[in-house]
Structures are given as structure tokens and as C-alpha cells.
Legacy VTK file of the C-alpha trace (Angstrom):
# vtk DataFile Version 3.0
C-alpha trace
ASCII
DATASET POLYDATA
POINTS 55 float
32.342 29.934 43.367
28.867 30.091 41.961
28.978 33.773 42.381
31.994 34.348 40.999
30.830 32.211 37.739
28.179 33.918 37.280
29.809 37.508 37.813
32.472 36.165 35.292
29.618 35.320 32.625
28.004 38.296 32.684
31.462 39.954 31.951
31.627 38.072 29.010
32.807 34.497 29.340
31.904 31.893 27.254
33.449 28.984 29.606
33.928 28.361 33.312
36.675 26.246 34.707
37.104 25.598 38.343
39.149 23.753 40.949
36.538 22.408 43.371
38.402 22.474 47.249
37.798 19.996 50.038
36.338 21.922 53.133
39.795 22.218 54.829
40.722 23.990 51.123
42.274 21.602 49.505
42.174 21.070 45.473
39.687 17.844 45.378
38.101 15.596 42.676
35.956 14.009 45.744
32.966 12.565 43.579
31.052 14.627 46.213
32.709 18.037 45.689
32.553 17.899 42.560
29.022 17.629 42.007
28.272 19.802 44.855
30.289 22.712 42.808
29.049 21.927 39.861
25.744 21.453 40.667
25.293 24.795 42.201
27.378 26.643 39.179
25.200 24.985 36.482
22.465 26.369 38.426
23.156 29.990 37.823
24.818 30.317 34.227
24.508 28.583 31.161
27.475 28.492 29.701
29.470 25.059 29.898
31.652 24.422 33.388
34.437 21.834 33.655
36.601 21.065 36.510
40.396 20.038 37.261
42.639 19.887 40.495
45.461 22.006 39.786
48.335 19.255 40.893
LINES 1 56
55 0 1 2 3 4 5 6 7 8 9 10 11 12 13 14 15 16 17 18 19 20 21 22 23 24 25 26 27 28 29 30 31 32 33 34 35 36 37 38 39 40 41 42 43 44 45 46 47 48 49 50 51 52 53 54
């Protein structure tokens, strides 16, 4: 995902949203896949991220 963030930002956007996934793929607000994704997102853009399951 942090790829594809920062890919996104250098195209132009202003905001990331994601859906973090459980390993098995799953949409997840596990405290600890959250911060894992956004953790490593934050690290490579500066623009703000914010994440939501999609259920």
C-alpha cells in the first residue's frame, strides 16, 4: 500500500485513504494493522492518511 500512496501523491493527491487487510485479506481495524499500515504510509508521503473498513 505504501507504494501505491506514494505513486498516488506524486500524481497529484492531496489525501490518502485506505482499507488496511488482515493477512488472510480481510478489511481490518485490528489496532495492530492499522498502525502497521499507517505507520509505513506516513513514512513515505506527507500528505494526511486516514483509514476505514469498507463494511
Amino acid at each position: 500500500m505504501a507504494d501505491s500512496a506514494a505513486h498516488t501523491v506524486l500524481a497529484g493527491a492531496t489525501d490518502i485513504h485506505v482499507r488496511p487487510k488482515s493477512p488472510c485479506g480481510q478489511d481490518t481495524l485490528s489496532p495492530r494493522a492499522v498502525s502497521a499500515t499507517l505507520t509505513e504510509i506516513r513514512s513515505r508521503v506527507t500528505v494526511p492518511v486516514g483509514a476505514t473498513p469498507s463494511w
